[in-house]
C-alpha positions in Angstrom: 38.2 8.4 31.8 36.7 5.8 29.3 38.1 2.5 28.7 40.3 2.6 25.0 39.1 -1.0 23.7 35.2 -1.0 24.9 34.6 2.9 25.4 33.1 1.9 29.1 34.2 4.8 31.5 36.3 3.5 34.0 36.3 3.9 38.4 39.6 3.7 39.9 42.7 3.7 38.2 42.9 2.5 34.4 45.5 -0.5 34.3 47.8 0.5 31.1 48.0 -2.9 28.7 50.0 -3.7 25.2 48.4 -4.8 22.4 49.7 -5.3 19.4 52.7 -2.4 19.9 50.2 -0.6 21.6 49.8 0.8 24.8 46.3 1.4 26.2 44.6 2.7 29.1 41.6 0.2 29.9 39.0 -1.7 32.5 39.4 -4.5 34.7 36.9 -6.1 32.6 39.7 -5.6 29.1 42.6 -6.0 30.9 43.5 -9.7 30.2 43.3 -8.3 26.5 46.8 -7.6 26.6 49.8 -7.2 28.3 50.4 -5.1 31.1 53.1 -2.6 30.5 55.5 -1.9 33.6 56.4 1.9 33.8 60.1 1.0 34.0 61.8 -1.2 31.6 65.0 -2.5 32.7 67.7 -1.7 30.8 70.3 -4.1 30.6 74.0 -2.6 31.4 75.6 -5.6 29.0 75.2 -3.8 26.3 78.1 -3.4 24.2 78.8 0.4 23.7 78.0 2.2 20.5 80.6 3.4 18.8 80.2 7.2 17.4 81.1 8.0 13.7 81.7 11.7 12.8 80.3 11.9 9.4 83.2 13.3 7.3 82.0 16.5 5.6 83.1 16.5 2.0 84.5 19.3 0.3 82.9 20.5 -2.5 84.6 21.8 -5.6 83.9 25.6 -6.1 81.1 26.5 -8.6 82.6 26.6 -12.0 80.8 27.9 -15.6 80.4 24.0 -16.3 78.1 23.1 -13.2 75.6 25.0 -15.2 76.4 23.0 -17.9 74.3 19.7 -18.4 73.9 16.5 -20.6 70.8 15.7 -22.0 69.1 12.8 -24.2 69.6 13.0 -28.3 66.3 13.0 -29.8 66.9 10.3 -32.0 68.4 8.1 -29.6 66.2 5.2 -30.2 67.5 5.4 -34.1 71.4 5.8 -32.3 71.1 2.2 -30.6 69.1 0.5 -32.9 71.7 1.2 -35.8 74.7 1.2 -33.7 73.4 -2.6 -33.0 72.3 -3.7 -36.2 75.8 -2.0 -37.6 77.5 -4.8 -35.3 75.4 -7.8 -36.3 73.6 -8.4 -33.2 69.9 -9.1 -32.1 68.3 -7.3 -29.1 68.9 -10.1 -27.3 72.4 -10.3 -28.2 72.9 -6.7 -27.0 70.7 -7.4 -23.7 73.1 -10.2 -22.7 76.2 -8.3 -23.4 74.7 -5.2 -21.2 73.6 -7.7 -18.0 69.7 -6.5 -19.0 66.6 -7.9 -20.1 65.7 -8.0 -23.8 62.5 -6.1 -23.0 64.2 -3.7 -21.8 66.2 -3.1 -25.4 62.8 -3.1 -27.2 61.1 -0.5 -25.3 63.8 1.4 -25.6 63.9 1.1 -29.1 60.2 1.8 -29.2 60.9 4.9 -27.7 58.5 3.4 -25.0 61.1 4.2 -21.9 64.4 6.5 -21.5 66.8 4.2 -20.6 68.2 5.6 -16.9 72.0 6.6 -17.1 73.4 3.2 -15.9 71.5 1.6 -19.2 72.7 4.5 -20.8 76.5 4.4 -20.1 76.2 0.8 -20.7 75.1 1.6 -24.1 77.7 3.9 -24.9 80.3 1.7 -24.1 78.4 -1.2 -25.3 77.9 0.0 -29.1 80.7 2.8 -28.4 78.0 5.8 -29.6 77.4 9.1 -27.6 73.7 9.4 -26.3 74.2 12.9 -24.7 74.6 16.4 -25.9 75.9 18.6 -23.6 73.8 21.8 -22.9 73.6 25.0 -21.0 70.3 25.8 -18.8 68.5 27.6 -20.9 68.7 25.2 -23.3 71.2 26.2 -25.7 73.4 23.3 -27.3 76.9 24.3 -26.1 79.7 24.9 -29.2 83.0 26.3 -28.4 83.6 26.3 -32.3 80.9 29.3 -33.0 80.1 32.3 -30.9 76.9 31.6 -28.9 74.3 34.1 -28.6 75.8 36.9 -25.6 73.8 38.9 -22.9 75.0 42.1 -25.2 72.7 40.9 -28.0 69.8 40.2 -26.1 69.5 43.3 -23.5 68.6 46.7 -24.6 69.6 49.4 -22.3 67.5 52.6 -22.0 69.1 55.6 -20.9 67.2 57.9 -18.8 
């Protein structure tokens, strides 16, 4: 066997030593390099017991036609916050103070630079009182209970055999 620190092979028994969080097997010679590691630890029997927590499994509401359903970003939402601001009077700063956020944060945003994440985005809405979201289906389709969207009967063609 060959000493861990200076690679020197090693006659007799290797003393195991710490150093730094590590424990390696080395020579008389590297020895007072480190700490040597009992095989037993004591453990202490004061310890205070841990106390077990069952983690609560929570029930999840069966899968309905809106889980499929998703809100997504306006296009134009840069144009929605800058107006919605300007329409109340306020400078980006004045907007960042009353949102708890930086003023940077309203110009990039403006610029179109970042998408704001959706606590700066319900913030907004609130804020300025202006909807940021469209709600949509998966495959991308704005959702509109006023017309009739396109069904699976107009897409599919079935062949007969």
């Amino acid at each position: 066997m060959q000493c861990e620190i200076c690679g020197a092979e090693i006659r007799g028994k290797p003393i195991c030593v710490k150093i730094d969080n590590s424990e390696l097997q080395v020579c008389q010679k590297c020895a007072p390099y480190g700490t040597p590691v009992d095989k037993r630890t004591p453990v202490s029997r004061k310890i205070s017991p841990v106390v077990r927590t069952v983690p609560r499994t929570e029930r999840r509401p069966k899968k309905d036609f809106f889980d499929i359903l998703k809100d997504e970003l306006l296009d134009n939402y840069d144009q929605i916050i800058r107006d919605a601001r300007e329409a109340r009077g306020w400078s980006q700063e004045d907007l960042a103070e009353n949102i708890k956020e930086k003023a940077s944060l309203i110009k990039k945003i403006e610029r179109s630079e970042i998408v704001p994440e959706d606590s700066v985005r319900k913030k907004l809405e609130h804020t300025l009182n202006i909807k940021l979201t469209e709600r949509v289906d998966e495959a991308g389709q704005e959702v509109s209970h006023m017309k009739k969207d396109t069904t699976l009967g107009d897409i599919v063609k079935i062949k007969r055999k």
